[in-house]
VMD Tcl script that draws the C-alpha trace (Angstrom):
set ca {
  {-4.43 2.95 -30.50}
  {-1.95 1.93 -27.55}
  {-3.99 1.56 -24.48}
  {-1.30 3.28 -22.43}
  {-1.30 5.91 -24.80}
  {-5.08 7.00 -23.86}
  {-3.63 7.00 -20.45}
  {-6.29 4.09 -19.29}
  {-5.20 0.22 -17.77}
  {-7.18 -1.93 -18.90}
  {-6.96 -4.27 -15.85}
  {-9.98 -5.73 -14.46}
  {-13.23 -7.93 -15.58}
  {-15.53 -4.82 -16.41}
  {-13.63 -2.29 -14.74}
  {-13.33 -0.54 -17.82}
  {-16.46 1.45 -17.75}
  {-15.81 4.57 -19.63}
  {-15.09 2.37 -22.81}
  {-17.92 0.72 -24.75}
  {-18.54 -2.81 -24.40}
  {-17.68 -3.40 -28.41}
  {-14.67 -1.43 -27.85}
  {-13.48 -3.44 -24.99}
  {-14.50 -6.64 -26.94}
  {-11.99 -5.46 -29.91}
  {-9.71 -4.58 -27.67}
  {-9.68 -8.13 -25.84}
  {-9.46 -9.61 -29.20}
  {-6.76 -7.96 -30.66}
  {-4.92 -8.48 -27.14}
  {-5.57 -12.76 -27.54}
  {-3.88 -11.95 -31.02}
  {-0.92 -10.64 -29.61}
  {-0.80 -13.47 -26.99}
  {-1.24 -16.02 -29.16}
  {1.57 -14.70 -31.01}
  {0.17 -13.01 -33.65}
  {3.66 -11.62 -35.78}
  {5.67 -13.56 -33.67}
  {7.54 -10.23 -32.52}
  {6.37 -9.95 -28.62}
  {8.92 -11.89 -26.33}
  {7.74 -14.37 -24.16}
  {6.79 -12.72 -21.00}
  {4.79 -9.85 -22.84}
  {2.99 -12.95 -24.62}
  {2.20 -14.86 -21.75}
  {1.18 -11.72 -19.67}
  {-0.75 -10.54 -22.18}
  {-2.64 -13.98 -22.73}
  {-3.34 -14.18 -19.27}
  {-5.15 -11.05 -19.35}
  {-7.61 -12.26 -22.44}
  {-8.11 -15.22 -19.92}
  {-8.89 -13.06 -16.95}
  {-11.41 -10.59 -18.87}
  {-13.08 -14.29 -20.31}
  {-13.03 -15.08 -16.09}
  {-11.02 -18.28 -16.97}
  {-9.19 -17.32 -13.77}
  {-7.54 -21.06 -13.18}
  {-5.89 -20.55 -17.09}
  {-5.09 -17.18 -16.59}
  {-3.33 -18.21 -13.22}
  {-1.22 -21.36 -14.60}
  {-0.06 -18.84 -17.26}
  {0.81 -15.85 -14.55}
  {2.83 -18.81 -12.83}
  {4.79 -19.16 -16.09}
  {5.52 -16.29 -16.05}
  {6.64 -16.20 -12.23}
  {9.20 -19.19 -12.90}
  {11.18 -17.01 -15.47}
  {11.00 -14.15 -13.41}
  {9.73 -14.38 -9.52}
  {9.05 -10.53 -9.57}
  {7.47 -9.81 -12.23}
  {5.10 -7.13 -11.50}
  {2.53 -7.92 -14.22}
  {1.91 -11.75 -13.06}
  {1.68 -10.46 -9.50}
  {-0.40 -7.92 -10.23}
  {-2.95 -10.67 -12.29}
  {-2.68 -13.47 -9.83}
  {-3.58 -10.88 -7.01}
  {-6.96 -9.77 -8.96}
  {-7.88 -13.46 -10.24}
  {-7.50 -14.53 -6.64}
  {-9.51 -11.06 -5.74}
  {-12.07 -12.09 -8.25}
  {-12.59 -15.34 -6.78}
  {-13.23 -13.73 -3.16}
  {-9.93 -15.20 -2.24}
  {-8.71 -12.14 -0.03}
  {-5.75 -13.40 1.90}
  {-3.95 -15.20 -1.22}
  {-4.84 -11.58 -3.15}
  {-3.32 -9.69 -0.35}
  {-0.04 -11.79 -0.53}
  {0.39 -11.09 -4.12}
  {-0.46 -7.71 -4.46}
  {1.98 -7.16 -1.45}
  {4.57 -9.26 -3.56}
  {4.11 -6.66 -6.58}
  {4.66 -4.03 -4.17}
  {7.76 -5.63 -2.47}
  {9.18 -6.09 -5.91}
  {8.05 -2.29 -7.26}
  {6.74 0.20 -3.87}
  {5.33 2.69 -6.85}
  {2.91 0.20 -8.15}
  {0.19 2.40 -7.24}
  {-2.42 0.15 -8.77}
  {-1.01 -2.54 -6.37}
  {-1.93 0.17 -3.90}
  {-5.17 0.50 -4.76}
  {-6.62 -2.84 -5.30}
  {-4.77 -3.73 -1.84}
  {-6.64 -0.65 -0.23}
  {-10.03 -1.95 -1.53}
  {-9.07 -5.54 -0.20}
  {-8.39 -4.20 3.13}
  {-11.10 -1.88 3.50}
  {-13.39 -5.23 2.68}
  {-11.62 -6.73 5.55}
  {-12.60 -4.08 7.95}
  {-8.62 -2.93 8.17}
  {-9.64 0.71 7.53}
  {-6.58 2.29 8.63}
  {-4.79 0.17 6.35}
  {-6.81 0.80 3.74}
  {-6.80 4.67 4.60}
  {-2.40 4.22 3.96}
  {-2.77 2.67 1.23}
  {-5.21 5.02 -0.62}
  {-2.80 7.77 0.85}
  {0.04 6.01 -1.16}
  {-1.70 6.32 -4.44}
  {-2.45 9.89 -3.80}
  {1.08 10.89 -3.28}
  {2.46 8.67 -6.11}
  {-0.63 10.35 -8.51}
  {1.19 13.71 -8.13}
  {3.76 12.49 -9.81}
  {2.01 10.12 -12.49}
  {5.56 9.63 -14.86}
  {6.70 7.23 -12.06}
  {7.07 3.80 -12.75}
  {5.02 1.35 -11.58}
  {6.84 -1.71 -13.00}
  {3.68 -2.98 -15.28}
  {5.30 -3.20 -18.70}
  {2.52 -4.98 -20.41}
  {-0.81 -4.89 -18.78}
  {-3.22 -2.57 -20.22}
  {-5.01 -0.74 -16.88}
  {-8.89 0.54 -17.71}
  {-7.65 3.02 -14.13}
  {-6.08 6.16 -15.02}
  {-4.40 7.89 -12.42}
  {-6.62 10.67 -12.30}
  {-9.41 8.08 -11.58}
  {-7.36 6.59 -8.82}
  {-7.04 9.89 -7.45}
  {-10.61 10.40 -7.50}
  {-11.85 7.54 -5.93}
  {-8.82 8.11 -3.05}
  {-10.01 11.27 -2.32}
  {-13.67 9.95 -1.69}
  {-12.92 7.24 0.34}
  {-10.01 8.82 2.95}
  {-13.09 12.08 3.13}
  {-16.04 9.24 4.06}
  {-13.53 7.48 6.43}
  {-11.65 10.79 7.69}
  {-12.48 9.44 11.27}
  {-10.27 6.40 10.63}
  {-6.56 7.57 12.25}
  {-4.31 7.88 9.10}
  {-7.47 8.74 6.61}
  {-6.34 12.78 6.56}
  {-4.94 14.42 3.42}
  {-2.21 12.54 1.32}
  {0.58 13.58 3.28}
  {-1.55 12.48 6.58}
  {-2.27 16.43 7.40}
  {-6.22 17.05 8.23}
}
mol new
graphics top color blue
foreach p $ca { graphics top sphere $p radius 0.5 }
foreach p [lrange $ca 0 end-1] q [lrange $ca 1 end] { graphics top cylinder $p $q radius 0.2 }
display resetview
């Protein structure tokens, strides 16, 4: 079974919760198959994107980058490879370089909304609440419409939207004294 197709990303070193660990083990295996080019069908990026993933979820974060930056050469917006070096670098407590490439995933597709959110989680570490409060907001709006592209092609994402929605929704109601951190449209 397609990830997308159960409507989860798998994207994230045990941020897939919901699954079982076994499952997420077989999935992360059959994933390093792919990358390593099992059937020879994938084209390179998917490959390579893919592979970098197996090597994030093992929290080989330097491999994982070096292949994301492979990536980056053939194609400097990729969304995927942004997307991974901006979590590696998260999961390394390396906020500022995360920032830049999240950012650079949303500067090269604004309805990445999990760009959005991992930047709003970033920010809201970094005490910039109202930032955080806009982007949260962002994902909100772009969950009401959840057929809009977000420019991953390959990444699996363990987030659904509706999840994203959820945790939105939490967070803009515990901060709703932060200016912006009102409803999604910024209406309290």
């Amino acid at each position: 079974v397609c990830c997308r197709a159960s409507g989860r990303v798998l994207l994230g070193v045990g941020f897939d919760a919901g699954a079982p660990v076994g499952a997420r083990k077989r999935r992360c295996c059959g994933l390093a198959a792919v990358a390593g080019g099992a059937g020879g069908a994938a084209p390179a990026s998917q490959a390579q994107v893919l592979h970098a993933y197996v090597l994030l979820e093992r929290k080989e974060f330097t491999a994982a980058q070096a292949v994301a930056q492979q990536v980056l050469e053939r194609d400097a917006w990729n969304v995927d490879a942004c997307l991974l070096l901006g979590l590696a670098a998260k999961w390394q407590s390396q906020a500022a370089v995360a920032i830049r490439w999240l950012r650079q995933a949303l500067y090269a597709q604004p309805g990445c909304w999990p760009a959005h959110f991992f930047l709003a989680d970033l920010l809201r570490a970094q005490g910039a609440l109202e930032q955080a409060c806009r982007s949260w907001r962002v994902v909100l709006q772009q969950a009401a419409a959840p057929e809009a592209e977000t420019g991953i092609r390959y990444l699996p994402l363990a987030l659904s939207v509706q999840e994203a929605r959820g945790v939105c929704e939490r967070l803009l109601a515990q901060h709703a004294g932060v200016v912006g951190a009102t409803g999604p449209a910024g209406q309290g």
